[in-house]
C-alpha positions, 0 to 999 in steps of 0.5 A: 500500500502507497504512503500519502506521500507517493500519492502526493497528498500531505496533511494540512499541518505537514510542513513540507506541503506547498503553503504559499500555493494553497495561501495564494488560492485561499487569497484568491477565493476571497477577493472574488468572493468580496467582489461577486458579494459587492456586485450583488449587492449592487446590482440589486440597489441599481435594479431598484433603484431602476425600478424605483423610476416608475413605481414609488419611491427615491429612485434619484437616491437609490441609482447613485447609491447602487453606483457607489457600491459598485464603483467600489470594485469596478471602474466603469460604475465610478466612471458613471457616478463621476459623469452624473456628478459633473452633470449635478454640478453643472445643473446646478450652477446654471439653476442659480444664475439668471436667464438674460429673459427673465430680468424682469422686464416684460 
């Protein structure tokens, strides 16, 4: 009968297996892990926040908040955040200035 050894098998204590593989691989399962848990999640908020656009609800608030946790991982949701901030931010400046018609002349 073969050993553990010769089959190429070893106890998880046994120093003489390949540790820095097996940390690589558990490192790994944990990084997509996070990142497949933060693109549900946010996919979820931004589908309801969709959704919240012809039913009931904040969905000025919830779209951007979907973004914001998925821009956590991926750049092309930060992209998308950034662009509807600069167009907030321009909506913005021009609500607060005057149209040359409306000076109050009639």
């Amino acid at each position: 009968m073969e050993s553990t050894q010769n089959l190429g098998l070893r106890a998880a204590g046994d120093p003489g297996g390949n540790t820095s593989s097996n940390l690589n691989n558990e490192r790994w399962i944990l990084l997509w892990g996070r990142r497949l848990l933060i693109a549900l999640l946010g996919f979820s908020v931004l589908l309801i926040g969709l959704a919240m656009i012809v039913l009931p609800g904040p969905a000025i608030v919830v779209i951007p908040l979907g973004l914001a946790i998925l821009g956590t991982e991926f750049l092309w949701a930060r992209k998308i955040l950034r662009r509807i901030r600069e167009k907030l931010g321009t909506l913005s400046k021009g609500i607060g200035k005057e149209s040359p018609d409306s000076n109050g002349k009639t």
